[in-house]
Every structure is written in C-alpha cells, then in structure tokens.
C-alpha positions in Angstrom: -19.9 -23.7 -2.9 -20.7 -22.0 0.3 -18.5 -19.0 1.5 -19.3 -17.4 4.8 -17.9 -13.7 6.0 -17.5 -12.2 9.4 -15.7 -10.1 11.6 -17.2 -6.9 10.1 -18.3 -4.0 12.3 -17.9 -0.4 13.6 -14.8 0.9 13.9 -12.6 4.3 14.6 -10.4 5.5 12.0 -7.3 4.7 12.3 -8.4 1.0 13.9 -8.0 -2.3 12.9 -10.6 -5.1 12.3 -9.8 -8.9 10.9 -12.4 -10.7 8.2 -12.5 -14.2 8.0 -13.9 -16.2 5.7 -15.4 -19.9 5.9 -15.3 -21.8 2.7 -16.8 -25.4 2.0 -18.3 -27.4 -0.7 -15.2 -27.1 -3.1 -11.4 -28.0 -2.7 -10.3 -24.5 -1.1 -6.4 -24.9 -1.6 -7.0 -25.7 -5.4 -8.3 -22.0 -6.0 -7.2 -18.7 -5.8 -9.4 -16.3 -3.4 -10.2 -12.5 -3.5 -12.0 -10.1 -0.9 -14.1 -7.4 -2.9 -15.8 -4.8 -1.5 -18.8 -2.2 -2.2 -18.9 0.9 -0.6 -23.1 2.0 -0.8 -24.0 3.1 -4.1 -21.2 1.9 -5.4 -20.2 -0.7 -8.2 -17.8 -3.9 -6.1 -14.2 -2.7 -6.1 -11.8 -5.7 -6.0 -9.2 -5.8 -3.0 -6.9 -8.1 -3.0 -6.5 -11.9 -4.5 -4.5 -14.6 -3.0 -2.9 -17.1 -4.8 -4.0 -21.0 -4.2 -0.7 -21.9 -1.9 -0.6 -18.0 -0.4 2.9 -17.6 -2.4 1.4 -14.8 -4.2 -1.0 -11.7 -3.5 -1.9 -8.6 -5.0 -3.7 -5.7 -3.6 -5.3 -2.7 -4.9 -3.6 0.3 -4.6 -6.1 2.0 -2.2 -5.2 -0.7 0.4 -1.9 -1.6 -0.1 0.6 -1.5 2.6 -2.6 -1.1 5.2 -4.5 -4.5 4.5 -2.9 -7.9 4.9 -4.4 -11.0 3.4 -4.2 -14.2 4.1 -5.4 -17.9 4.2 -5.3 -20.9 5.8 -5.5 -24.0 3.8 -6.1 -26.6 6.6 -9.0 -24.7 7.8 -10.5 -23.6 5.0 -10.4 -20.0 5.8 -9.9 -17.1 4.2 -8.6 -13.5 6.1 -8.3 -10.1 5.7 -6.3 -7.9 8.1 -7.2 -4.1 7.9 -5.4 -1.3 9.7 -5.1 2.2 9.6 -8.8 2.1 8.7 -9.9 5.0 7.1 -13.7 6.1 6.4 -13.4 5.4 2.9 -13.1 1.8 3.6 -16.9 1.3 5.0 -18.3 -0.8 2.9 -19.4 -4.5 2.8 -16.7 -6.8 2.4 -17.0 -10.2 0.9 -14.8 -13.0 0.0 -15.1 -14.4 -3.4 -13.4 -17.5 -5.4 -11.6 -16.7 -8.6 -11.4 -19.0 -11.8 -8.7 -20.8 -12.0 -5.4 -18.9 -13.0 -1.9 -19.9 -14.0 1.2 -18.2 -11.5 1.7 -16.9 -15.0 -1.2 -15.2 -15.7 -2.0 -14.1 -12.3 1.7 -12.1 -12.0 1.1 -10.6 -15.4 0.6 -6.8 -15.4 -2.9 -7.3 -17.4 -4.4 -9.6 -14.7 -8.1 -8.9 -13.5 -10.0 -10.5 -10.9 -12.5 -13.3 -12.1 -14.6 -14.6 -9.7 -17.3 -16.9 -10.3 -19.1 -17.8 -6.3 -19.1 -15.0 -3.3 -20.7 -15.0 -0.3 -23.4 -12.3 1.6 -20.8 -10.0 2.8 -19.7 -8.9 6.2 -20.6 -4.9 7.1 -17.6 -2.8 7.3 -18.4 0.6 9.2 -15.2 3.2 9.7 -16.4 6.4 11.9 -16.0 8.2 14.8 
C-alpha cells in the first residue's frame, strides 16, 4: 500500500489550496478514504472520510461547509479542496485508508475513523 500527498504549501487566509492523493498497491475503489491532519504539537485530528463509490462523506465540524472531498476512482486519486483557509488549518495533511465499513455503519451517528495505512503527509501553512 503506498499513498502519496501533495499540493500542500503556504497560503493567505482566506485562500484556497487542493490536496491530492496518489494511491497504489491495493484496489482503491474497494475502500473507503480519509484525510487527517496534525496541527504541531498536536495529536491527528480526522477531517473528513469518503465513502468507497464517493456516495457518502462526512466531515468534521471544524471544516465543514469550507472543505470539499473528493475522489477519483479511475485514477486512483484522492482530493481535498480547502477554502476559506484559516490559520488554524496549518497543519500537515495526509490521506489515509480506512478498514472496511458497511453504508450502514459508516452513516451511523457512532462512526469513528479507522484507518489502518497513511502516507508522509503534505505541509499545510495558512498565514499572512
């Protein structure tokens, strides 16, 4: 399993930036797919999960209605759109694959993100 970030970098607030993700050595439209981020000295805070078709996404709270995920099955690629960025989003951003859920499970109101492979993380960096 091999997942590759990028599109990270410096930013103004209020900008927008677009991660992508580059997955390979598993079947990527078999899986469900998060992006998780950790802000320094921070634990990972989870982002958003997609579901294995793109039918079905959650967000966290802190992001929602300003960060847009997505994923493309025929290229293997998974991507976050962020706008409105604020400071509070610099962190580094990586994609991560999540054990295998039920539509069931996933839209229940006790779900948590389970990941089990991530990759290194692309730099996130909202200032002025």
């Amino acid at each position: 399993v091999q997942l590759v970030e990028s599109g990270g970098g410096l930013v103004q607030p209020g900008g927008s930036l677009r991660l992508s993700c580059a997955a390979s050595g598993f079947t990527f439209n078999n899986y469900y797919m998060s992006w998780v981020r950790q802000a320094p000295g921070k634990g990972p805070e989870w982002v958003s999960t997609i579901s294995s078709g793109g039918g079905n996404i959650k967000y966290a709270d802190s992001v929602k209605g300003r960060f847009t995920i997505s994923r493309d099955n025929a290229e293997n690629t998974l991507y976050l759109q962020m706008n409105s960025l604020k400071p509070e989003d610099t962190a580094l951003y990586f994609c991560a694959r999540e054990i295998s859920w039920s539509t069931r499970n996933f839209l229940s109101t006790g779900w948590v993100s389970q990941y089990d492979y991530w990759g290194q993380g692309t730099q996130v960096t909202v200032s002025s």
